[in-house]
C-alpha angles and dihedrals in degrees: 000000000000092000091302084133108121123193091244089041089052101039084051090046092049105032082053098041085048092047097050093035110035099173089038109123103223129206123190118197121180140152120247088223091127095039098246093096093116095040087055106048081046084057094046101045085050080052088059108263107167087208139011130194130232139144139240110284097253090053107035123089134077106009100016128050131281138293119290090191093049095049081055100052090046097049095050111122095013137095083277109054118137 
């Protein structure tokens, strides 16, 4: 979707697909072209995705996905936390 994936939009999607599909697995893939990638693979993975793409710092942004590094650095100290 070429990184239109907004927080609120992933958090809906997720949140809906979960609801509907408990023992789903759910992967979420988007680019990082608008700059809320990371906000919105931490929105999806509250949501319940199971996994979220993203791509080594020196070749994540725009285009590409987020930023691992920066997940990381997001989730520390959280549920999440790698």
């Amino acid at each position: 979707m070429a990184g239109l994936l907004t927080p609120a939009a992933a958090k809906m999607l997720v949140g809906a697909l979960r609801e509907q599909h408990p023992n789903t697995p759910i992967h979420v893939h988007t680019h990082d072209t608008p700059g809320t990638g990371i906000a919105s693979m931490i929105a999806a993975a509250e949501a319940g995705a199971d996994v979220v793409d993203v791509a080594i710092d020196a070749m994540s942004g725009m285009t590409s996905q987020p930023s691992m590094g920066a997940l990381v650095s997001m989730l520390a100290g959280t549920d999440a936390d790698t």
